[in-house]
C-alpha angles and dihedrals in degrees: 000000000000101000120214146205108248090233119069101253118191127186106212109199133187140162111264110271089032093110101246080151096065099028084064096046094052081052096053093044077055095042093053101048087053089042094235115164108243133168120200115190128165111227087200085056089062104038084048088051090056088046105050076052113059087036103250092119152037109176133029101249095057086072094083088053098063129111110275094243093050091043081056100049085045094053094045087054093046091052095045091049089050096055103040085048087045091039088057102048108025119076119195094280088057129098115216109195126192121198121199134106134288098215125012129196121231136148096288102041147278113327131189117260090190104047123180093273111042085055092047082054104046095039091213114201086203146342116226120212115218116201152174142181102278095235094062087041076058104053082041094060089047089056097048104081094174091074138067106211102146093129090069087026077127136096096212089041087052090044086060098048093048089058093042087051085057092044088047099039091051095049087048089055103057093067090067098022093234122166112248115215133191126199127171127250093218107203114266090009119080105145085078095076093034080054089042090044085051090053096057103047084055092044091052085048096063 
């Protein structure tokens, strides 16, 4: 038997530039006016806290740049430190939802952002999957001056990692046997996928 979290927990991935943050914050905004118990955490805020403290980092966009056993330990603390946060605060009628990504690009390759045992240790019902046409991820990630993303500053670049996020999201899932859904971030609207996203964490409760 799959065990699960008795919370619905869902992992919400994008490539980076698709908008997740504000997706997420559109959700929460929702979440709060029909009084719906939702938890929001960043994987990638945990795993940069471990980091900062054990000296490897400075700055969020050196992360991708580790070494991938480090990037592992890192992920499996992350996870642990999620769940045992999530485990103290959300009862059976309440959502966690973890956003992160479910590949991510670096010197070496493409690398999982959801490994065996992250997922074994969140118990995701189901990864969602937010995406956009890679031409306006593209003008996204121009207009967000916070991050440094030159390496995918390409629309055929972004095009590859959207369909490795499908390939990876689908092969994390299967450990848990959790659904993956996709739903779209349609440009000036992104309340549509935070709406989409609620619907799904009512639909996995029935």
């Amino acid at each position: 038997m799959v065990e699960r979290n008795r919370f619905t927990t869902i992992i919400v991935t994008g490539v980076p530039g698709v908008g997740k943050t504000t997706v997420l914050g559109e959700l929460e905004k929702i979440a709060r006016k029909e009084e719906k118990n939702i938890l929001v955490v960043n994987f990638g805020d945990y795993m940069f806290r471990e980091a900062v403290k054990q000296k490897l980092v400075s700055h969020r966009d050196q992360m991708r740049h580790l070494p991938l056993r480090t990037q592992l330990s890192l992920q499996r603390l992350a996870a642990i430190s999620i769940r045992e946060d999530a485990d103290k605060i959300l009862d059976e009628d309440s959502t966690l939802i973890v956003d992160t990504h479910a590949v991510i690009k670096t010197s070496t390759g493409f690398w999982p952002g959801l490994p065996r045992e992250v997922v074994l240790e969140l118990k995701p019902d189901s990864i969602v999957l937010i995406e956009a046409p890679p031409s306006i991820i593209l003008d996204r990630q121009k207009r967000d001056t916070s991050r440094v993303r030159k390496d995918i500053a390409d629309e055929k670049l972004i095009e590859e990692l959207i369909l490795m996020a499908r390939i990876a999201a689908m092969s994390s899932a299967t450990f848990v046997a959790a659904s993956v859904y996709t739903v779209e971030n349609i440009e000036g609207d992104p309340g549509y996928a935070a709406k989409k996203i609620l619907e799904l964490s009512s639909m996995l409760k029935k």
